[in-house]
BANU-391255 format. One record per residue (C-alpha): residue in three letters; x, y, z; residue number from 0. Coordinates in steps of 0.05 Angstrom, whole numbers, plus 5000, padded with zeros to 4 digits. Example, Ala and Ser with C-alpha at 12.3 -4.5 7.8 and 13.67 -1.06 7.14 Angstrom:
2
+------+------+------+------+-----+
| type |   c1 |   c2 |   c3 | seq |
+------+------+------+------+-----+
|  ala | 5246 | 4910 | 5156 |   0 |
|  ser | 5273 | 4979 | 5143 |   1 |
+------+------+------+------+-----+
% end
This chain:
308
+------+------+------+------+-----+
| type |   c1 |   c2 |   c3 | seq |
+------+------+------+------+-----+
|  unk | 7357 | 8792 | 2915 |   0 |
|  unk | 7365 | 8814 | 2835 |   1 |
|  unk | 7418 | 8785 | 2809 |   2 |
|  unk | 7449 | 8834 | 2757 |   3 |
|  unk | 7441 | 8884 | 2819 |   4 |
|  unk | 7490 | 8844 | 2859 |   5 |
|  unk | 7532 | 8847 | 2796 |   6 |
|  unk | 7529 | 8914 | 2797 |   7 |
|  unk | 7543 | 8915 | 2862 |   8 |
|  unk | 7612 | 8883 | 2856 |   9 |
|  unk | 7635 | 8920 | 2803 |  10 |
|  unk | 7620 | 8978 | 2847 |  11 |
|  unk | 7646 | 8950 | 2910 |  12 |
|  unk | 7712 | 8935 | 2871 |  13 |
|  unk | 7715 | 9003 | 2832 |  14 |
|  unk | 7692 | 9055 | 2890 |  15 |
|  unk | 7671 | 9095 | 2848 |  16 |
|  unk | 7606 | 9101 | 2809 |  17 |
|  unk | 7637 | 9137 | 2753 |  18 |
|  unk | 7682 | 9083 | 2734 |  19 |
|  unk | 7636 | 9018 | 2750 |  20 |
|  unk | 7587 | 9056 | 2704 |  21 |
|  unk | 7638 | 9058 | 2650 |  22 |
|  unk | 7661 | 8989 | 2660 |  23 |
|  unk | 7592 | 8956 | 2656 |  24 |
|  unk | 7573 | 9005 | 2593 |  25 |
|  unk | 7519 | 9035 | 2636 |  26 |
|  unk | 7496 | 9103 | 2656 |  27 |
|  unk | 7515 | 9125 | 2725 |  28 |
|  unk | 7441 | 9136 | 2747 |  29 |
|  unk | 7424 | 9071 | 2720 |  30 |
|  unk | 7483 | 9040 | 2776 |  31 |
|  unk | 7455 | 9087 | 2825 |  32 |
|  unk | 7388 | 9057 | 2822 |  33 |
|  unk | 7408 | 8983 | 2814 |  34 |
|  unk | 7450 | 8994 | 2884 |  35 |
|  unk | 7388 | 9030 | 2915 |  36 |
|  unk | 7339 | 8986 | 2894 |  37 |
|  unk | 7390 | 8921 | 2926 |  38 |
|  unk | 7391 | 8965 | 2989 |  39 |
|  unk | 7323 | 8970 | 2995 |  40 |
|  unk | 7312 | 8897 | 2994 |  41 |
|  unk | 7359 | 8880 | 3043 |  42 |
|  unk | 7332 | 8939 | 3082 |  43 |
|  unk | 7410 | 8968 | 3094 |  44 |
|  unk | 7453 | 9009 | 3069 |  45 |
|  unk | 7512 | 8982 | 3025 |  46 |
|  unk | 7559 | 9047 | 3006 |  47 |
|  unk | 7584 | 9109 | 3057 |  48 |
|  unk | 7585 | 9159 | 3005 |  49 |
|  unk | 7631 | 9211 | 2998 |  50 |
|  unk | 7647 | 9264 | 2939 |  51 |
|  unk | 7702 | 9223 | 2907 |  52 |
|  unk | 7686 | 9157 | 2927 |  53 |
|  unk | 7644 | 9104 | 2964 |  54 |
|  unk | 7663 | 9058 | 3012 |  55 |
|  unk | 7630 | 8992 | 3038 |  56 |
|  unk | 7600 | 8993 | 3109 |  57 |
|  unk | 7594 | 8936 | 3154 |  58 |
|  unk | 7536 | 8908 | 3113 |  59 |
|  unk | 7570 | 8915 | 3050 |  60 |
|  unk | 7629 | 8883 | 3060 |  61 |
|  unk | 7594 | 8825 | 3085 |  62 |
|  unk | 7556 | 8826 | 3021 |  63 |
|  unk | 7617 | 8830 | 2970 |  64 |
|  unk | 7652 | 8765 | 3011 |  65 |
|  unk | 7586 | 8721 | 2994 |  66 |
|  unk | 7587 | 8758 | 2922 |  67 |
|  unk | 7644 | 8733 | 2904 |  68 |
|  unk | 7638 | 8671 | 2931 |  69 |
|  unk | 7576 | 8670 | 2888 |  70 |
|  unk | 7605 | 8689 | 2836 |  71 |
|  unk | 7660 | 8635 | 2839 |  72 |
|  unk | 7613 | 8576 | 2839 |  73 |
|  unk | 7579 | 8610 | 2779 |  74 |
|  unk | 7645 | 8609 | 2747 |  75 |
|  unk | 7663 | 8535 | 2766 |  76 |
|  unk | 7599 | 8510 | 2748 |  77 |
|  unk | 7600 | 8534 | 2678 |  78 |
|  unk | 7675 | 8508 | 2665 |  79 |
|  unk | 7659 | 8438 | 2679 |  80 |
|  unk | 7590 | 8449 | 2639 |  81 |
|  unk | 7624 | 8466 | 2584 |  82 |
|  unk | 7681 | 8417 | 2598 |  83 |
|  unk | 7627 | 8359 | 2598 |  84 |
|  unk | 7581 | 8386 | 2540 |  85 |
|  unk | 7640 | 8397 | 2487 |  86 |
|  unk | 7675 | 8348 | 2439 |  87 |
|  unk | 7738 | 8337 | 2448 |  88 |
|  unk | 7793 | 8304 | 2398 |  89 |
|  unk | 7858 | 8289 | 2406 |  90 |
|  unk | 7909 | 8237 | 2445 |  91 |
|  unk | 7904 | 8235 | 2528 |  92 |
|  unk | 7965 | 8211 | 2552 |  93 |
|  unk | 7958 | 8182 | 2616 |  94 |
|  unk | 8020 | 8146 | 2665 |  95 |
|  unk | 7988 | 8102 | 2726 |  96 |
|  unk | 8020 | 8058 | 2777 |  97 |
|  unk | 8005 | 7989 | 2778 |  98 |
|  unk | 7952 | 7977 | 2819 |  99 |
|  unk | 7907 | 8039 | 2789 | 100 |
|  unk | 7924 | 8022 | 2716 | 101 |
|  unk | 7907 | 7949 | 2726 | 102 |
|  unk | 7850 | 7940 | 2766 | 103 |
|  unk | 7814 | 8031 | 2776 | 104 |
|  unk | 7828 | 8064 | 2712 | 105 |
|  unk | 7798 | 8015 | 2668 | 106 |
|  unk | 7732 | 8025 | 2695 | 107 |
|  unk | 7739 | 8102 | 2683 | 108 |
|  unk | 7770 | 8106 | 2615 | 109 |
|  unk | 7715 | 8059 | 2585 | 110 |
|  unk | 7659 | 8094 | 2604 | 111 |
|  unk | 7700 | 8176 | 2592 | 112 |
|  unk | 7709 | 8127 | 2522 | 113 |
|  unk | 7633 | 8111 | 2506 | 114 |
|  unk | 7618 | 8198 | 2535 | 115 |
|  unk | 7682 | 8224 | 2488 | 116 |
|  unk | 7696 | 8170 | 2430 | 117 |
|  unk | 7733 | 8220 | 2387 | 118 |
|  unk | 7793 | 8220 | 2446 | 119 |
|  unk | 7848 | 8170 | 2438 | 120 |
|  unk | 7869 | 8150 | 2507 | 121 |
|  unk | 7947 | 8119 | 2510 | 122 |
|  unk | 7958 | 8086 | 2587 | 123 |
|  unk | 8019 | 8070 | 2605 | 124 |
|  unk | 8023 | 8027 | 2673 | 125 |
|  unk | 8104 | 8035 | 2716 | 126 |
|  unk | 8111 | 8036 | 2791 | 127 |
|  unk | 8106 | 8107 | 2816 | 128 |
|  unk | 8168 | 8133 | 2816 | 129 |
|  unk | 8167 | 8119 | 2743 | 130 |
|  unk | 8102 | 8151 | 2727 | 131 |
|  unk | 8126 | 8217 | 2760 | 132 |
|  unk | 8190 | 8218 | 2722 | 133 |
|  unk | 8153 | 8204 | 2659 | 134 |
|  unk | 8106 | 8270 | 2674 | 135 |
|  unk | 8167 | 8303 | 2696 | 136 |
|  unk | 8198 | 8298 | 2625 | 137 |
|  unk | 8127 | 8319 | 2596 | 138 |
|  unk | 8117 | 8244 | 2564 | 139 |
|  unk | 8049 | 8243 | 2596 | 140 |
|  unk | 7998 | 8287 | 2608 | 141 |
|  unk | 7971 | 8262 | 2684 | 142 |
|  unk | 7998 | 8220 | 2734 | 143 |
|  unk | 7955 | 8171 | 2778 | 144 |
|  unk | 7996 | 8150 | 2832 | 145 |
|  unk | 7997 | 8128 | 2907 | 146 |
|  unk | 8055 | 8151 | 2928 | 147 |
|  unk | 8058 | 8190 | 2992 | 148 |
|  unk | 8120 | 8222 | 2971 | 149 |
|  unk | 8108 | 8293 | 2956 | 150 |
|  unk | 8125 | 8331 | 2895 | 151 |
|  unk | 8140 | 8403 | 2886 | 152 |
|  unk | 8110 | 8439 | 2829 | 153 |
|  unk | 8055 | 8400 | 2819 | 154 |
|  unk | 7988 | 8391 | 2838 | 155 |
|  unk | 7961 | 8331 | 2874 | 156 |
|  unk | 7878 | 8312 | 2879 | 157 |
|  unk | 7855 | 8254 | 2913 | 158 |
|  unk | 7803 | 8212 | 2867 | 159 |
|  unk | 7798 | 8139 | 2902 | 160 |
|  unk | 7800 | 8112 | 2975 | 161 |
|  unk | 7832 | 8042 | 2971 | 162 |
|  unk | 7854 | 7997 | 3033 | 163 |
|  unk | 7920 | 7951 | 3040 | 164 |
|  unk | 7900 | 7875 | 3054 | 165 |
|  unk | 7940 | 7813 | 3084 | 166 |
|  unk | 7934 | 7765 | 3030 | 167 |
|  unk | 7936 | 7689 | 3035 | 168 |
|  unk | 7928 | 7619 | 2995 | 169 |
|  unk | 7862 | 7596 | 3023 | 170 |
|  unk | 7893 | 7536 | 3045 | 171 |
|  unk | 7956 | 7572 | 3080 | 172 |
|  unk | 7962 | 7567 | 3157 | 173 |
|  unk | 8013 | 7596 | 3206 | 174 |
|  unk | 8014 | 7602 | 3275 | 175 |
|  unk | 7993 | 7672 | 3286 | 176 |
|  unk | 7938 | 7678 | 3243 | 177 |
|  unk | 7871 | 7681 | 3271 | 178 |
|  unk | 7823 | 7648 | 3214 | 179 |
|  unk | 7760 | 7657 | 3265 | 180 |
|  unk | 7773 | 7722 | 3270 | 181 |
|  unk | 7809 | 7747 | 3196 | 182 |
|  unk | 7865 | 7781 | 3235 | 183 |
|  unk | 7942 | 7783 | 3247 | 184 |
|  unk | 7975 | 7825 | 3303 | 185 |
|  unk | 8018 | 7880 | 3281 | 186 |
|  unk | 8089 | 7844 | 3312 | 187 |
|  unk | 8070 | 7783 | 3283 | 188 |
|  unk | 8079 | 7799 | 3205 | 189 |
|  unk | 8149 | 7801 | 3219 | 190 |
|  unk | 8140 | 7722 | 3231 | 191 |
|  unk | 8109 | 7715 | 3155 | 192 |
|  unk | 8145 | 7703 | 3089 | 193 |
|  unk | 8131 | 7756 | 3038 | 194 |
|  unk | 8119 | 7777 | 2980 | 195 |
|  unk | 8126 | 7846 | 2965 | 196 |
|  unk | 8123 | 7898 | 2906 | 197 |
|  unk | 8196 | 7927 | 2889 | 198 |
|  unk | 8227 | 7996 | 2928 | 199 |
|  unk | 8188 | 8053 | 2896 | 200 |
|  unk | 8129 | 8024 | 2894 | 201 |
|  unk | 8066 | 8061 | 2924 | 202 |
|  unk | 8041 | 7992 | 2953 | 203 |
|  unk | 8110 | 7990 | 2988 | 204 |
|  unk | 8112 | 8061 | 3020 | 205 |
|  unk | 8061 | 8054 | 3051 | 206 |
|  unk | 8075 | 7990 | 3089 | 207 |
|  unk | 8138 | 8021 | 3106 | 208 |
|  unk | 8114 | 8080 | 3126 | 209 |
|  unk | 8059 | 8052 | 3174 | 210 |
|  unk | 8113 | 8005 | 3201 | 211 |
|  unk | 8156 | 8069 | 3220 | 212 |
|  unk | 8103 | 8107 | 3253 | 213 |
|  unk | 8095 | 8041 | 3295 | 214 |
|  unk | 8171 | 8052 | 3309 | 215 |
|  unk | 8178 | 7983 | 3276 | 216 |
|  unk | 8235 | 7978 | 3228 | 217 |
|  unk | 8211 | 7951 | 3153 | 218 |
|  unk | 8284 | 7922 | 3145 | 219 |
|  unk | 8259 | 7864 | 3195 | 220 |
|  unk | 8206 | 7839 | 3145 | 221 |
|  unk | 8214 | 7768 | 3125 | 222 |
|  unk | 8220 | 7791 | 3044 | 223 |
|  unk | 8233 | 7724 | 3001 | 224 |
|  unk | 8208 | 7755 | 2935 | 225 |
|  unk | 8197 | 7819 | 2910 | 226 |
|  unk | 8156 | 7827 | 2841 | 227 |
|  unk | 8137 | 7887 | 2799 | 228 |
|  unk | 8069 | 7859 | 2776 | 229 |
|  unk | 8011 | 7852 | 2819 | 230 |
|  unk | 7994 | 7796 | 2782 | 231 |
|  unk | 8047 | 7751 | 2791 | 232 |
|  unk | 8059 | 7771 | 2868 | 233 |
|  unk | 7978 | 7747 | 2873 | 234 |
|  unk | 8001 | 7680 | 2831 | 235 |
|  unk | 8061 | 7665 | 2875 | 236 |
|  unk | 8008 | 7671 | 2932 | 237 |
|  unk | 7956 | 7633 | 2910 | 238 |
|  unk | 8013 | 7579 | 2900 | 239 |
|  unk | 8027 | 7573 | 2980 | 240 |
|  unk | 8095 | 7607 | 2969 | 241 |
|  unk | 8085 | 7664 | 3020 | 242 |
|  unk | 8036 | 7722 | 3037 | 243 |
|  unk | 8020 | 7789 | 3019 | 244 |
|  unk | 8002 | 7857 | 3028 | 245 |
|  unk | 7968 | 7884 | 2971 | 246 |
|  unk | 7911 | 7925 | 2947 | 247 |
|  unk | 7841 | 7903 | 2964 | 248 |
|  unk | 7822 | 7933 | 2904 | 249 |
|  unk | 7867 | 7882 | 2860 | 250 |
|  unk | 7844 | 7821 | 2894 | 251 |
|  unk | 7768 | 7822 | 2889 | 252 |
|  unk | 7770 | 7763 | 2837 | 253 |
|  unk | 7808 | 7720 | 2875 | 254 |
|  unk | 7767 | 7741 | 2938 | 255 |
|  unk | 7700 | 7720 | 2904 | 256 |
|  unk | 7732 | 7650 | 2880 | 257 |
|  unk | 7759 | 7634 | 2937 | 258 |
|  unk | 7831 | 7622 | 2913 | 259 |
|  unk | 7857 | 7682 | 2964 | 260 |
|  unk | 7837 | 7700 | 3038 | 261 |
|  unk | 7851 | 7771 | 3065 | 262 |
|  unk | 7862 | 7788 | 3137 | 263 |
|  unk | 7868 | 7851 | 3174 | 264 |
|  unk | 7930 | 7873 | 3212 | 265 |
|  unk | 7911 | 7894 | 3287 | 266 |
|  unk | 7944 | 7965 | 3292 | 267 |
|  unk | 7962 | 7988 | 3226 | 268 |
|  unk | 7918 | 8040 | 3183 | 269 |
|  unk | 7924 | 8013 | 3115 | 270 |
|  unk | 7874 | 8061 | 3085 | 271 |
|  unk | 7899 | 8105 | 3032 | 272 |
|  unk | 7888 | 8161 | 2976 | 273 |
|  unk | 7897 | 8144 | 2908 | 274 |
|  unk | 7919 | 8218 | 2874 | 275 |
|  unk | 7927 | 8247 | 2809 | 276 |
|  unk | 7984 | 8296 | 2799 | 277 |
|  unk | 7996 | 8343 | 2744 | 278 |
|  unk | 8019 | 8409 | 2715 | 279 |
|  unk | 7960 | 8453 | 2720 | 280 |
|  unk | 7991 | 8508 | 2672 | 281 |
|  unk | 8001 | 8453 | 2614 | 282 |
|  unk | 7927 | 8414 | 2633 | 283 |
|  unk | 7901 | 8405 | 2564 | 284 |
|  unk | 7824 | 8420 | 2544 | 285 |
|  unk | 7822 | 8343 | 2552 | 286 |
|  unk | 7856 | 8328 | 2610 | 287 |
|  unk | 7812 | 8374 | 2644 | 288 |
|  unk | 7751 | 8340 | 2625 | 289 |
|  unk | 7777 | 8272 | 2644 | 290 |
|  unk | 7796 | 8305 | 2711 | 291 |
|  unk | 7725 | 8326 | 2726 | 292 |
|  unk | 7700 | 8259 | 2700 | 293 |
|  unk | 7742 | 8225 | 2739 | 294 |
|  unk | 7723 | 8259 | 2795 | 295 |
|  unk | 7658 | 8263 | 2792 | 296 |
|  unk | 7652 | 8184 | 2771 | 297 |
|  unk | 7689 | 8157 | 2842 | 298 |
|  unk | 7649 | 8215 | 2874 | 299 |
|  unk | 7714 | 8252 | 2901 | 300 |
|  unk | 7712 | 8329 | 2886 | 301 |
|  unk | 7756 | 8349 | 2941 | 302 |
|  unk | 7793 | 8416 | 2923 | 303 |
|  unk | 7865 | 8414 | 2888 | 304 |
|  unk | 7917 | 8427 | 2931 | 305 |
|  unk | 7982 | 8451 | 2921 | 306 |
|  unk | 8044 | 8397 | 2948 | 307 |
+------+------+------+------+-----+
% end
């Protein structure tokens, strides 16, 4: 199949008329005559009914013009983030996170986008995600990176990173109802465990309290001693034997590999959960977008944007 014949094609298929797709392309109306016969002949079908004022698709056709355009969409796509890669971009990117993805998932990112676009000035500012949307909100920043499962109207919302909640303990913690063999709690028995949580608001927190709900468990039960707005210092007050926590597995690999924190699964409770961006799409800057589809493309996530 030509290619500037299905082109012609779609101009012709949108137009219905020869007269006018051969005045829109700048080409003579024999010349679109032929380019549409010749695409008929290699699909061995005919495209147009013809009439005196018009054509119209047949069967074939219209089948034809839905894969056209999705054709010609990809085309489209493909060139923007091209282009969005390939050019060099100046300016500030300011970017809100919540804690967990501005401590321990951005950094990652924004040093190697750094070392691909060194002429960008990236300003990160790390609140809990309530914050961060507020601070988009009142256009301080240009993207949000949040965990929140909290919807938010006007905006758009793209996952980017799979992370997973953890049970957190001082290696040398015990308690009754955890199962060191086995790396396991029971879902009824974290109400039996002193915490230590992040703060109301947080993304971390929602969804423990969320999962708990659609257990029909009530969060209020939850043994909470401490709450703490800083991962680190919630992983400190662990590793000191205070209490236990539930916390990204993302934030704890550190103290995982030195042996300073054990993790343990909770029997019953899907932890698992979407780290998002959310943003404006009417005020994405040239570079925003191409940290979007380096972001995207560099935790391998490229699922469409969807509207919240």
């Amino acid at each position: 199949m030509n290619f500037e014949n299905l082109k012609v094609f779609h101009m012709a298929a949108k137009k219905k008329n020869f007269s006018e797709t051969a005045k829109a392309l700048h080409m003579s109306q024999p010349s679109i005559s032929l380019q549409i016969r010749q695409l008929e002949e290699s699909l061995n079908v005919k495209l147009f009914k013809r009439t005196t004022r018009k054509v119209d698709l047949t069967p074939a056709g219209l089948i034809l013009l839905d894969s056209a355009e999705k054709i010609f969409r990809i085309i489209h796509q493909t060139e923007q983030e091209i282009a969005l890669l390939s050019d060099s971009h100046y300016g500030v990117l300011n970017i809100g996170a919540s804690i967990t993805i501005g401590e321990h998932i951005l950094p990652h990112a924004l040093g190697k986008y750094k070392k691909d676009y060194p002429n960008v000035t990236i300003i990160l500012e790390i609140y809990n995600s309530d914050q961060v949307i507020e601070k988009l909100v009142n256009d301080e920043i240009h993207l949000a990176f949040v965990q929140s499962m909290i919807t938010y109207p006007k905006y758009r919302q793209r996952p980017f990173f799979e992370d997973e909640l953890i049970l957190i303990a001082s290696n040398e913690s015990t308690h009754p109802h955890l199962d060191h063999q086995q790396q396991c709690i029971s879902l009824d028995h974290i109400f039996s465990l002193p915490l230590i949580l992040r703060e109301a608001g947080s993304g971390t927190r929602q969804v423990i309290e969320e999962q708990l709900r659609h257990n029909k468990l009530n969060p209020e039960k939850l043994q909470i001693i401490l709450e703490l707005d800083n991962t680190q210092s919630i992983k400190s007050a662990v590793e000191s034997g205070m209490g236990f926590s539930i916390i990204s597995k993302a934030s704890v690999q550190h103290e995982l590999r030195l042996k300073t924190l054990r993790q343990f699964s909770i029997v019953g409770m899907n932890l698992k959960r979407n780290f998002y961006t959310v943003y404006d799409e009417k005020k994405l800057t040239s570079t925003s977008k191409s940290f979007l589809t380096f972001l995207h493309n560099y935790y391998g996530m490229k699922g469409e944007t969807s509207q919240l």
